[in-house]
C-alpha positions in Angstrom: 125.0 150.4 87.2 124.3 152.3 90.0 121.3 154.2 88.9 120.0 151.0 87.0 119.9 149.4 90.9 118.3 152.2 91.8 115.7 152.6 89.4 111.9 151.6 89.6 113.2 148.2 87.7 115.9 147.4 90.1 113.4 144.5 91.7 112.7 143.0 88.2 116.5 143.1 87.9 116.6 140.8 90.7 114.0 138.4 90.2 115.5 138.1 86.5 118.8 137.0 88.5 116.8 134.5 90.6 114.8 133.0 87.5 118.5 132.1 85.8 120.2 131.4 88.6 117.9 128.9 90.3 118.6 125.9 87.9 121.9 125.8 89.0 121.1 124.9 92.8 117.6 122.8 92.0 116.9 119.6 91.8 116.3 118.9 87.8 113.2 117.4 88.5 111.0 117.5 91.5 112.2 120.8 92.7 112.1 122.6 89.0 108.6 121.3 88.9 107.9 123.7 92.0 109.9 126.4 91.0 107.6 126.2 87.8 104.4 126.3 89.8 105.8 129.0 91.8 106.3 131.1 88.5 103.0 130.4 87.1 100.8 131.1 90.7 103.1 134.4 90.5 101.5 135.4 87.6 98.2 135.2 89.0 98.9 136.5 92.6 101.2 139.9 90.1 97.4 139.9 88.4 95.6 140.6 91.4 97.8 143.2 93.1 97.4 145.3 90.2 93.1 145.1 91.5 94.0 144.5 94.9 97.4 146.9 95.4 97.1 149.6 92.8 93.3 149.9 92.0 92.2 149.2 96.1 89.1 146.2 95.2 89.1 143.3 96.7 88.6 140.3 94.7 87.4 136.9 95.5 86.7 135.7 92.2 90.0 135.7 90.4 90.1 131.8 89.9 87.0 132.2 87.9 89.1 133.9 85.1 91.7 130.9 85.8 89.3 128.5 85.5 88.4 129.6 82.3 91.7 129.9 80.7 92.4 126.5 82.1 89.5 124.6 80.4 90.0 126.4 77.3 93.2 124.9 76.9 91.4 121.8 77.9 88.0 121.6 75.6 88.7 124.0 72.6 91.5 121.1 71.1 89.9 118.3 71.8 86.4 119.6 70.3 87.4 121.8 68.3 91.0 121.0 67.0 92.4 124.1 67.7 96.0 124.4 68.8 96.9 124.6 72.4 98.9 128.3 71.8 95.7 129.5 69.9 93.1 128.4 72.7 95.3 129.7 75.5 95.2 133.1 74.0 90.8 132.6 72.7 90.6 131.6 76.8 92.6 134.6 78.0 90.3 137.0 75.4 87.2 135.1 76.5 88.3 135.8 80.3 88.7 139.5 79.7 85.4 140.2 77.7 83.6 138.0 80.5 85.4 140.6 83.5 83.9 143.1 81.0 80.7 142.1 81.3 80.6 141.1 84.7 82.6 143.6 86.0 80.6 146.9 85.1 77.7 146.1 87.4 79.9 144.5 90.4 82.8 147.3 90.1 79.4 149.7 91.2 79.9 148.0 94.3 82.4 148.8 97.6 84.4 147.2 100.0 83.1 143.5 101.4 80.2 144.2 99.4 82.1 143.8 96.3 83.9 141.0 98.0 81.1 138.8 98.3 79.8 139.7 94.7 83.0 138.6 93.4 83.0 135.6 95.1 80.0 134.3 93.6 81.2 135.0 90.5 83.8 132.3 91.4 81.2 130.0 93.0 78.8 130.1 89.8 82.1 129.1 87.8 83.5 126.3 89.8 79.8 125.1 89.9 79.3 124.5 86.5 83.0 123.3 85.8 81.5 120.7 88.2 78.3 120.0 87.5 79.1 120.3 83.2 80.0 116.0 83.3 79.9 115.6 80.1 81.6 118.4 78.9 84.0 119.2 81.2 84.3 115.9 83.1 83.0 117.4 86.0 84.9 116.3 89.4 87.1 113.4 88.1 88.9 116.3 85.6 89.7 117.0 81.9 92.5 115.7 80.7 94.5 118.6 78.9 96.6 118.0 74.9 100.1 118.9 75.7 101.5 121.8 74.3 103.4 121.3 71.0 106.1 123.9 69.8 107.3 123.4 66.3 106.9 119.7 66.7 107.9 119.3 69.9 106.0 118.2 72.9 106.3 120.7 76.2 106.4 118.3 78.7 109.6 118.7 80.8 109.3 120.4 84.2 112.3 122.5 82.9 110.4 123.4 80.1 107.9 125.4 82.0 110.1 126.2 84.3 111.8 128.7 81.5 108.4 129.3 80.3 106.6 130.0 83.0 110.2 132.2 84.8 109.9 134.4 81.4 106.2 134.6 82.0 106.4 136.0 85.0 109.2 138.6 84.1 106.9 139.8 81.6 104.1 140.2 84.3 106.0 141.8 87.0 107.4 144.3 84.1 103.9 145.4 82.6 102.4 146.0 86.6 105.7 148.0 87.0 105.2 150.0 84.0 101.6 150.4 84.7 102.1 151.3 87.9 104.4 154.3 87.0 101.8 155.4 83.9 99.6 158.0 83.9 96.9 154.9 84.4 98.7 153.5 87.5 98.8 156.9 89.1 94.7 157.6 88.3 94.2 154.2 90.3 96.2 155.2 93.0 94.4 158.1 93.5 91.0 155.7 93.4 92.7 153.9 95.9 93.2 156.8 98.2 90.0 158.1 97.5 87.5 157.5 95.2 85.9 161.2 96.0 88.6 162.5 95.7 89.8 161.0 92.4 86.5 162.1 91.0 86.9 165.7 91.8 90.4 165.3 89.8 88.6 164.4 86.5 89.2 160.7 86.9 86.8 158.3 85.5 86.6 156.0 88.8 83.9 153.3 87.0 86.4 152.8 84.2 89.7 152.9 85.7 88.2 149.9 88.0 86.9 147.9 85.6 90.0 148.2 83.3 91.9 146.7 86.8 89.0 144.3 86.9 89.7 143.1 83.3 93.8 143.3 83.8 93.7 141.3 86.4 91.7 138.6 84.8 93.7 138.4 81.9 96.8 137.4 84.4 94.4 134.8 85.6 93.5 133.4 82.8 96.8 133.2 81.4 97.9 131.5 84.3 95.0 128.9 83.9 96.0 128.0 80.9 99.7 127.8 81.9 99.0 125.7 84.7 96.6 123.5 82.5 99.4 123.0 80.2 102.1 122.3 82.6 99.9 119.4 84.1 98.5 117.6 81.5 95.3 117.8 83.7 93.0 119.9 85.2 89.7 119.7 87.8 87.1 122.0 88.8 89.5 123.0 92.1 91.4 125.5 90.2 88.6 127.8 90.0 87.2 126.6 94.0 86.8 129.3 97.0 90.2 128.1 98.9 91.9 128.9 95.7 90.9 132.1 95.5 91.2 132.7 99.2 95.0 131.3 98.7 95.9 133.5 95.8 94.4 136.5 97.8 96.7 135.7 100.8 99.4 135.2 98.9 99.4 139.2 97.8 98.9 140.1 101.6 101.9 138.0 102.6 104.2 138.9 100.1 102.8 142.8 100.3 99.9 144.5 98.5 101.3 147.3 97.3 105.0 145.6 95.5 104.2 143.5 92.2 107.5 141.2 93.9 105.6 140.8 97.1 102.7 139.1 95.2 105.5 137.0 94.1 107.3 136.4 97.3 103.9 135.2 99.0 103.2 133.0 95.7 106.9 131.8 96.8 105.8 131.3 100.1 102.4 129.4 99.9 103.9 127.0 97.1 106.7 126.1 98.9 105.2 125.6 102.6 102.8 122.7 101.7 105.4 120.5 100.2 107.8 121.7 103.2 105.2 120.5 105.7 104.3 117.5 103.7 105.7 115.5 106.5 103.3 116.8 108.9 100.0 116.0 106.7 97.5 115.4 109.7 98.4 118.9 111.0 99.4 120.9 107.8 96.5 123.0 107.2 96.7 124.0 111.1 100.3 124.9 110.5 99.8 127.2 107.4 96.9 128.4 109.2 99.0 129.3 112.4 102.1 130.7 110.2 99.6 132.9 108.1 98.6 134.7 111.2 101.9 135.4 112.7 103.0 137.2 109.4 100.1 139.1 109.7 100.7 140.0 113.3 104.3 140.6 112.8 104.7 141.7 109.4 100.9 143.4 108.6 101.9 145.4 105.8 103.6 141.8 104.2 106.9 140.1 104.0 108.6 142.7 101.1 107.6 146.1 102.5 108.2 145.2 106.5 112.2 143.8 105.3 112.1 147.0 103.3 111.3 149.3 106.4 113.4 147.2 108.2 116.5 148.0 105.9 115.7 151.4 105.8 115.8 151.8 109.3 118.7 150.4 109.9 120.7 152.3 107.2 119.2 155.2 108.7 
């Protein structure tokens, strides 16, 4: 038991204790319901620290690729007649050939070039999400099929609490494993130094783009998660606070742990309902509490405790 603590899965060990453990203290509604949306932005933010924390790009974009999956779930059923499961997984395909396409030229660029370039790549999505009326209901919203398993409609918070929980296992366990394969250590090395990784025989252009193209695929399955879950959806998912949000969250939580990504999903989710009470000065709060993690704890919430530990036991 020992060495299974202390192995490289000892963190997805704990957050699989804290996924079945957490129904027991929550409220059955209200509370599951954020616990739910904590799972599914988890996805997402686990997505983009594999660009962000193992590849070294910064993206601005990323809620392009959830926009997509979330409006697949939304238009393919109701035009088309295809089942919600089936459109989820055309939108999550359709998200990765788009970061295919659009990624090859934009992965040429560096740094807040690539930023920015990403970021309109968000902007031109969200735009026509909004400006698309008649197709995609433009600012009012789409309203979303429910998913049906077997005959039976996923509608319960507890539902997709389960779902979305196992969800995220699965994506914290593939950016471990990744992280610890030959392809995970080629990125780092990018990361590091893309010179440097070149002189090693590393194909930098293509080790970024297949990041690129992971991470939308955790995007766009969280789009059409989130889709799902609500019943609903509007052109914000896919907006520039959204994606400015989902970055943050990895930098809270800590860009280089795939459970950091998950702490600061933990921690952006829960803070606007917490100050909820405080709604004329909420944005100035979360504003206010971002920057003192960064001051205090720059390198994120899950490496600074871990240095702290260390430390201490040292």
């Amino acid at each position: 038991m020992r060495h299974l603590l202390e192995s490289r899965y000892a963190s997805l060990l704990f957050l699989a204790v804290i996924v079945c453990g957490l129904p027991l203290i929550l409220h059955p509604g209200y509370q599951i319901r954020v616990a739910a949306l904590i799972w599914i932005s988890g996805i997402a933010a686990v997505g983009l620290h594999v660009l962000m924390g193992q590849a070294g790009q910064v993206s601005l974009g990323q809620t392009g690729f959830m926009g997509i999956g979330a409006y697949s779930v939304g238009l393919l059923p109701a035009l088309l007649g295809i089942p919600s499961l089936a459109a989820a997984a055309i939108g999550v395909v359709a998200a990765g050939l788009i970061a295919y396409l659009v990624g090859r030229p934009l992965l040429r660029l560096q740094g807040h070039y690539l930023a920015v370039a990403t970021l309109g790549f968000g902007l031109i999505v969200a735009l026509v999400l909004t400006s698309e009326v008649q197709l995609t209901g433009g600012p009012d919203g789409l309203r979303v099929p429910r998913l049906t398993i077997l005959s039976t409609r996923i509608v319960s918070p507890a539902n997709w609490y389960w779902i979305g929980g196992v969800g995220l296992l699965i994506a914290v366990a593939l950016a471990i494993h990744l992280r610890e394969s030959p392809t995970g250590r080629a990125l780092r090395a990018l990361q590091d130094s893309e010179t440097a990784a070149r002189t090693l025989g590393i194909d930098v252009a293509a080790r970024k783009l297949q990041a690129f193209i992971i991470a939308a695929i955790y995007a766009a399955t969280a789009g059409s998660m989130l889709a799902l879950m609500n019943g609903f959806i509007t052109p914000d998912v896919a907006s520039f606070f959204s994606s400015v949000e989902y970055v943050a969250m990895v930098v809270i939580g800590g860009i280089a742990s795939p459970i950091g990504a998950v702490v600061g999903a933990t921690f952006l989710t829960v803070l606007p309902q917490v100050l909820a009470g405080f709604s004329e000065y909420e944005d100035l709060l979360i504003g206010l509490l971002i920057m003192l993690f960064m001051i205090f704890l720059r390198d994120g919430i899950v490496p600074s405790l871990a240095a702290i530990v260390a430390r201490r036991r040292s």
